[in-house]
N, C-alpha and C positions, 0 to 999 in steps of 0.2 A: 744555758743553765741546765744543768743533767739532774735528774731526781734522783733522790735517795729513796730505797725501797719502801714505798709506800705513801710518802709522800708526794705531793701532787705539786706539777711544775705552775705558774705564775708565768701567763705573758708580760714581758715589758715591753712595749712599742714604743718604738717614738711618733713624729707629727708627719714625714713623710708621704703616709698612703692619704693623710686627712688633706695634704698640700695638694698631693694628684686628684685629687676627688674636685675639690675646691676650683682646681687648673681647668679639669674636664668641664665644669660645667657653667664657668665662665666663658672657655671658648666654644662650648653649645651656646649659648645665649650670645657671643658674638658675631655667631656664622645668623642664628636666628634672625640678629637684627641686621645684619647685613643683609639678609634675603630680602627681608621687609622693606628695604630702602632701596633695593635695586628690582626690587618686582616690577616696575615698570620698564625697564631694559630687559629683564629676562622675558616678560611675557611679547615683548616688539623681537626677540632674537628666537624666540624657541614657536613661537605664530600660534599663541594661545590669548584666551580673551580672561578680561580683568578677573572673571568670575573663579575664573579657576587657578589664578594664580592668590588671589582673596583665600580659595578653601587649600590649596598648599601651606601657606604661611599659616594659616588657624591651622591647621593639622599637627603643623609641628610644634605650636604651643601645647595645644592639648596634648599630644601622647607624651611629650616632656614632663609636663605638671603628671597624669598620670604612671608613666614611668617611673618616676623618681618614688611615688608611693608605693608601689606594686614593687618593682624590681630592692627596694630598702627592705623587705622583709626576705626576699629570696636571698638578696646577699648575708642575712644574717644564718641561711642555712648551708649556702656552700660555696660561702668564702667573699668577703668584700676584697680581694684581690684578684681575685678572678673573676669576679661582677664588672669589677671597675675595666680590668683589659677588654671583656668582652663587649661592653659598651664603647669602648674607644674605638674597636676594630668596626663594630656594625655602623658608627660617627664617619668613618675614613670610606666605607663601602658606601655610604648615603652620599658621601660627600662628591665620590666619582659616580655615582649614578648619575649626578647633578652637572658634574662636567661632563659628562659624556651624552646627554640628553640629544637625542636628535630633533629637527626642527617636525613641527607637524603633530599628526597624531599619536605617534610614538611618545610625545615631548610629556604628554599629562602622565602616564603610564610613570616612566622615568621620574619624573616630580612627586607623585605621589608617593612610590616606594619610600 
């Protein structure tokens, strides 16, 4: 839609970015609960103890609940499309910190990120 001099343009959107919003944070909360159900294999494969695979999982609840309040007002200043990618990208880097984890002391380091 192009403006006429002086007049001020009107977004229209459609549901699109609200469906990726929605996608993202269903497959956050399904990676979540999958960590949570397999903590017990990861912590027997990466050779850490119950305790810190317990503050892994709470970790990632919490910064999620806070994230989602903290980063909703940022994206209202530069841009929920470029919030949303930016969050999917640092989603996909967490994701391979996660596969790539070495066994040992390394492993918590890598988990925690």
């Amino acid at each position: 839609m192009t403006a006429i001099a002086g007049t001020p343009t009107t977004y229209q959107g459609n549901d699109k970015l609200l469906y990726g919003i929605i996608l993202g944070v269903i497959t956050f909360w399904l990676f979540a609960q999958t960590t949570l159900n397999i903590a017990p294999a990861m912590q027997k494969d990466l050779g850490l103890d119950a305790s810190m695979m317990n503050i892994a999982v709470a970790i990632t609840a919490l910064f999620s609940g806070i994230f989602i309040v903290v980063i909703g007002g940022l994206a209202d200043r530069i841009g929920r499309v470029k919030t949303v990618q930016i969050g999917f990208y640092l989603s996909i880097i967490g994701s391979l910190l996660i596969a790539i984890a070495p066994t040992g002391s390394m492993a918590t380091g890598f988990l925690l990120v």
